[in-house]
C-alpha positions in Angstrom: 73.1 13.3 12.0 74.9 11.3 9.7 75.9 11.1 5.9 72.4 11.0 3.7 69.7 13.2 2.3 68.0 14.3 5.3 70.5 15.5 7.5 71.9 17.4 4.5 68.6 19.4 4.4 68.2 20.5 8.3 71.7 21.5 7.8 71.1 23.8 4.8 68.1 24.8 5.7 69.4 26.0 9.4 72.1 27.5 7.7 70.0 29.3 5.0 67.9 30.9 8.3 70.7 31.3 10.3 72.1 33.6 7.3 69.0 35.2 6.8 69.0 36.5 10.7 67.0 33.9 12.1 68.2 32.3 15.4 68.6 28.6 14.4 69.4 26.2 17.4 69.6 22.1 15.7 69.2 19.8 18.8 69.6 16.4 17.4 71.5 12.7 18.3 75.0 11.7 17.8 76.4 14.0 14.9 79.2 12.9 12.0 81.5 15.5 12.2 82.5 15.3 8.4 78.5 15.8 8.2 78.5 18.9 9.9 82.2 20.9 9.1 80.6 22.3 6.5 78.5 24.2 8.0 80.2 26.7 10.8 77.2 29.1 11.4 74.7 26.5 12.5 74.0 26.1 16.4 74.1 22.2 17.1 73.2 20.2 20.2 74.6 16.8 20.1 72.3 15.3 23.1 73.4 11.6 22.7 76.2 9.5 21.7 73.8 7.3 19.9 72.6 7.5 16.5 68.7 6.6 15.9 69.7 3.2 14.2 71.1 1.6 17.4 69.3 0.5 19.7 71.2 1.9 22.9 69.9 5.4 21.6 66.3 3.8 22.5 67.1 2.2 25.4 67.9 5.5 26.6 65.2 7.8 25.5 64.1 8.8 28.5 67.6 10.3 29.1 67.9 12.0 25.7 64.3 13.5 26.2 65.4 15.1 29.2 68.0 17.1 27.8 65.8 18.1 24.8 63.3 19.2 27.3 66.3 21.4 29.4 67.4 22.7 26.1 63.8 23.8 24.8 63.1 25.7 28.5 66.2 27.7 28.1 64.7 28.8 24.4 62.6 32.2 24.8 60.1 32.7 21.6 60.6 29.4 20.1 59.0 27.7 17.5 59.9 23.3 17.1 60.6 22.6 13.7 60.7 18.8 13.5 62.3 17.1 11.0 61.6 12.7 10.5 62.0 10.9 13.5 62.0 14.2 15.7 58.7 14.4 15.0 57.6 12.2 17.4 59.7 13.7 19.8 58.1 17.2 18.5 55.2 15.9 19.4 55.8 14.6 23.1 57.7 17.7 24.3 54.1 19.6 22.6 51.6 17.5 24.8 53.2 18.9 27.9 53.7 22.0 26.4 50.7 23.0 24.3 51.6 26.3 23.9 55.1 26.0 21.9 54.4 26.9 18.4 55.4 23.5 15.9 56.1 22.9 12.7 56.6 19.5 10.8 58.5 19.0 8.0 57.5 16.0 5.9 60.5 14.4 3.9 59.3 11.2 3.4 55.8 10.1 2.3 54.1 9.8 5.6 55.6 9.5 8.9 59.1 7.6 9.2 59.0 3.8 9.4 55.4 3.3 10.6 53.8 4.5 7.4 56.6 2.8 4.7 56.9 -0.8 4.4 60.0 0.2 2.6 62.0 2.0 5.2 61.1 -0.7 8.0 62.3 -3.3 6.0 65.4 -1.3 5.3 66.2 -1.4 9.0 68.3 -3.5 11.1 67.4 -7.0 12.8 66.5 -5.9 16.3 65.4 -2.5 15.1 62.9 -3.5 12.7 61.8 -5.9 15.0 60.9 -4.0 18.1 59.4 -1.0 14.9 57.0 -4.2 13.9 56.1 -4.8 17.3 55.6 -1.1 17.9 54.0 -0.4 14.8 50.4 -1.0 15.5 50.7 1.4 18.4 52.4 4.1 16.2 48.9 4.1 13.3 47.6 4.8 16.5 49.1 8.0 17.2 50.0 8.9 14.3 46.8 10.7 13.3 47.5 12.8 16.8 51.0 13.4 15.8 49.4 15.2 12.3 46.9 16.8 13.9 48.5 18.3 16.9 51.2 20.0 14.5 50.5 24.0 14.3 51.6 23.6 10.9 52.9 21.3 8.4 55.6 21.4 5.6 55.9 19.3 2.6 59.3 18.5 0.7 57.0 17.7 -2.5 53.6 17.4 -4.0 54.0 13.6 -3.7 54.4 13.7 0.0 51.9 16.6 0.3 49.3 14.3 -1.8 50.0 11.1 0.5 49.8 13.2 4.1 46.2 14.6 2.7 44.9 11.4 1.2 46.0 9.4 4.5 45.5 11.9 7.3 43.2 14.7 5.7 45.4 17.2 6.3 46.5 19.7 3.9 50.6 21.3 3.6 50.3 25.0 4.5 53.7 24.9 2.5 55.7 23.1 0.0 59.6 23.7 0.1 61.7 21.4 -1.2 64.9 20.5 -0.3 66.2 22.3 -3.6 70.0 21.6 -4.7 73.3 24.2 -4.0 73.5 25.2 -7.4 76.9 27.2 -7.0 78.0 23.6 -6.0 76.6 21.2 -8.4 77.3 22.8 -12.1 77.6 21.3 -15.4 80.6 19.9 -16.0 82.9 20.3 -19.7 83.2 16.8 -20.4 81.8 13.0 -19.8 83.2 9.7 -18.9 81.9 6.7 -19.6 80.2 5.8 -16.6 76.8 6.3 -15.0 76.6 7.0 -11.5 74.0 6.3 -8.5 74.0 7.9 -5.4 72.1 7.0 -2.2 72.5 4.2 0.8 72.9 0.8 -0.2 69.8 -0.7 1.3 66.8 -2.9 0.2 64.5 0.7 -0.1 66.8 2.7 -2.4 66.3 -0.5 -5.1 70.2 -0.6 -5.9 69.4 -4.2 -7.1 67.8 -2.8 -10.2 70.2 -0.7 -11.4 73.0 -3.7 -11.0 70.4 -6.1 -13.1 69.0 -3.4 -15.2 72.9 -2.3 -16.2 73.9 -6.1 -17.0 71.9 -6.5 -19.3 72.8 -3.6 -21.3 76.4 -4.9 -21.1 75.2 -8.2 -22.5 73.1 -6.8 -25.2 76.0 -3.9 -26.1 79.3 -5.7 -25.4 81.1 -2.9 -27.1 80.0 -0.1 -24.9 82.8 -0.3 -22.2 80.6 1.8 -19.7 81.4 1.4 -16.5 78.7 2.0 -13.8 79.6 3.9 -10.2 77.7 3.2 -7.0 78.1 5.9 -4.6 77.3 5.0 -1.0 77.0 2.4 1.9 74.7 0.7 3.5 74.1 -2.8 4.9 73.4 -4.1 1.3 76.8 -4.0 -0.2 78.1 -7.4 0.1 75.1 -8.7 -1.2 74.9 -6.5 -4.1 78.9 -7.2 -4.4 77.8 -10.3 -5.0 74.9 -10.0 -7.3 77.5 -8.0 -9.5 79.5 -10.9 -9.8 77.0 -13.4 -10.3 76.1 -11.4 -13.5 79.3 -11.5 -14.3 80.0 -7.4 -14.1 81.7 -7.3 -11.2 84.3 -5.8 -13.4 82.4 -3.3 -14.7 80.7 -2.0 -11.1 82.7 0.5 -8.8 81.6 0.2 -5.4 82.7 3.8 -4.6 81.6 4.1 -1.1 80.8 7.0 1.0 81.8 10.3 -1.7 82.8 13.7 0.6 79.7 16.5 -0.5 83.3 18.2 -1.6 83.8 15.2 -4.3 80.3 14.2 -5.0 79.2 17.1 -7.3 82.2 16.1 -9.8 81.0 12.1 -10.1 77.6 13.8 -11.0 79.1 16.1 -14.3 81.3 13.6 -15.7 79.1 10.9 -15.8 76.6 10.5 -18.8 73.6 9.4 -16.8 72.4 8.9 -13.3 70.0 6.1 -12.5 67.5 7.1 -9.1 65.8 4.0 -8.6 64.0 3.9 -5.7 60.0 4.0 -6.1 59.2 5.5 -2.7 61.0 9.1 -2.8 59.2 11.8 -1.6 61.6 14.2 -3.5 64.8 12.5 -4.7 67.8 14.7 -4.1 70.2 12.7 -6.0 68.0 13.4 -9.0 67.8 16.7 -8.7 71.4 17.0 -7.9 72.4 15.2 -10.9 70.4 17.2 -13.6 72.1 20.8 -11.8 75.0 18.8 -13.2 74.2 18.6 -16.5 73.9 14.9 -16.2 70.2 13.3 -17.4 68.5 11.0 -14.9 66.6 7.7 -15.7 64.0 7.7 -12.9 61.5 5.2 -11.4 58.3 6.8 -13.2 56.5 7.2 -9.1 56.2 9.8 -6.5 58.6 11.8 -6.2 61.3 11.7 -8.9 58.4 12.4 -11.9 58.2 15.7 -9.7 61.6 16.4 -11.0 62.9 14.0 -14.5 60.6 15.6 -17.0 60.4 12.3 -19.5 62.4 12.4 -22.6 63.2 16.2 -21.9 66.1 16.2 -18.9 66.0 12.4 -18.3 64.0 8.8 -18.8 61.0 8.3 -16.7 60.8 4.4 -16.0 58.2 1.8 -15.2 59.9 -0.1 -11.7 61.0 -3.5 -13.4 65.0 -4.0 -14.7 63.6 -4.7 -18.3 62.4 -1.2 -18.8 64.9 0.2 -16.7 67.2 -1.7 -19.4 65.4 -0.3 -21.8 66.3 2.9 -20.8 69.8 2.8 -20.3 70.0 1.4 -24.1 67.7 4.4 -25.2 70.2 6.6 -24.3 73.6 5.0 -24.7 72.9 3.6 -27.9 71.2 6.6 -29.2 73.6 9.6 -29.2 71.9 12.4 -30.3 68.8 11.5 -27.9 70.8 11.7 -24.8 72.7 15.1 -26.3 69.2 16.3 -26.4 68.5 15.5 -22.9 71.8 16.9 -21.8 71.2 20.2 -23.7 67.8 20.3 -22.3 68.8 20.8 -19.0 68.7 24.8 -19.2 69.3 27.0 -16.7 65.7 27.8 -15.8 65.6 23.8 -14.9 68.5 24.4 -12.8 67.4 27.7 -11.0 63.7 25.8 -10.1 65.8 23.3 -8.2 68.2 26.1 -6.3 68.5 25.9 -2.5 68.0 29.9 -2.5 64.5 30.0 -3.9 63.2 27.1 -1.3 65.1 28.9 1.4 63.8 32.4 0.6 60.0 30.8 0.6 60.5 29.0 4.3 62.2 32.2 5.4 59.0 33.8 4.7 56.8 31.2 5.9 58.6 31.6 9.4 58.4 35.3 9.5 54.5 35.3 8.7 54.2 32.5 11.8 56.2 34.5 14.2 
């Protein structure tokens, strides 16, 4: 488990069942321990000292699957509730054991890697190598993966829509991630900055934002915004570099990797958050940044129009850097129309997006399936 959107979500979501009196056991790879000190009452099995993203976790496999499979046999009454890439191993552990109950959870749009051109190209060398070469094999399985699931669990109507059109098989539920809302709150006042939030690879589309955001310097050269990018990722001396090709490198704070403690204060003081990447099945860091009072220009696809209502709590965009230009201007050079778009965000918009109402409806999914 390590710092990102995914992980954040098993964790709340153990947490929220754990609270709620069910017994929640996460059995996962190598864990980031400023990942998971936030969350005390959740049960974790750290099985490997390998995260998914090197290859030495792979190379071992076999190992790791054996302890999965010792853990699961001491588990009376259980029900697998696989999460991205443990849904594979979900599925393995359910061929030799028919009879365990399963339940998938979808977060991306189709399975992970061998479904998104996106996330395979936003993996390493050797990785995404050995995934190309493996690929073939995994469209293979895949529709056995989907099928053998007892039931199935969509983080949005975008990645319920793509599972059915691909694989012809329907969510039995849709709960999404949803956002802490105790946590994220609106903040009293703004700087003059817009922030984005996510992993600085080729899939979250960082590259627009930086493009997008120099030429709005160049056509306002009196607006003195300054534009935070929140996050790492193998992308960042490249995009470093972009920045000072388009001579902004001034204006562009490579922030790193925010603490969840820090994060929801970036979000409230800035004036706008820009969530560029076309694939999201959901987009946390959209949601998370309109329970902050902060509008969000969007990448009008999948996902994110789920959750940026256009011209009410944020910008819906078409994916090129002109419009997303565009945008950015729209509302920085146009005062009243981003007050609008800040006042918009209501406290209806923020309650639809709370953790507790996504938690209460898996809670009750797992107690009918008991």
């Amino acid at each position: 488990m390590k710092p990102g959107g995914a992980s954040r979500v098993v964790l709340e979501q153990a947490s929220g069942l754990t609270r709620r009196g069910l017994d929640c056991v996460i059995i996962t790879t190598k864990a980031s321990q400023e990942v998971i000190k936030g969350y005390p009452l959740v049960k974790i099995k750290q099985l490997s000292k390998f995260i998914t993203g090197d290859i030495t976790f792979w190379l071992l496999f076999v190992g790791f699957y054996r302890k999965m499979k010792k853990e699961l046999g001491l588990m009376e009454n259980k029900i697998l509730y696989c999460h991205s890439l443990a849904i594979y191993w979900g599925w393995i552990y359910k061929v030799f054991n028919p009879g365990v109950a399963s339940v998938y959870y979808i977060h991306d749009l189709g399975l992970p890697f061998t479904d998104s051109d996106a996330e395979l190209s936003s993996l390493r060398l050797i990785p995404r190598k050995i995934a190309e070469i493996l690929r073939p094999v995994f469209r293979l399985i895949n529709s056995s993966v989907i099928k053998s699931a007892d039931y199935i669990v969509a983080n949005s109507q975008a990645s319920a829509n793509y599972l059915f059109s691909h694989y012809r098989r329907k969510a039995d539920v849709l709960v999404t991630p949803g956002v802490n809302t105790n946590t994220f709150t609106t903040g009293k006042s703004k700087r003059d900055q817009i922030i984005s939030v996510g992993r600085l690879d080729k899939i979250k589309n960082t590259d627009v934002a930086i493009k997008a955001f120099a030429i709005f310097t160049l056509r306002n050269p009196e607006n003195k915004t300054q534009l935070i990018l929140a996050g790492e990722g193998k992308e960042k001396e490249s995009l470093i570099g972009l920045a000072k090709n388009l001579s902004i490198r001034d204006r562009v704070t490579f922030a790193g990797q925010i603490s969840l403690k820090d994060i929801p204060r970036y979000y409230s003081q800035s004036k706008l958050c820009l969530a560029m990447c076309p694939v999201e099945a959901f987009g946390l860091s959209a949601a998370e940044s309109i329970c902050s009072g902060t509008p969000v220009i969007g990448i009008n696809q999948n996902g994110i129009k789920e959750i940026v209502k256009n011209n009410i709590d944020g910008v819906l965009a078409d994916n090129t850097v002109e419009n997303v230009a565009e945008a950015i201007e729209k509302c920085l050079s146009k005062t009243n129309f981003l007050n609008k778009l800040t006042r918009n965000i209501s406290q209806k918009i923020r309650m639809e997006l709370d953790t507790e109402i996504q938690l209460k409806k898996l809670y009750s999914f797992f107690l009918a399936i008991k």
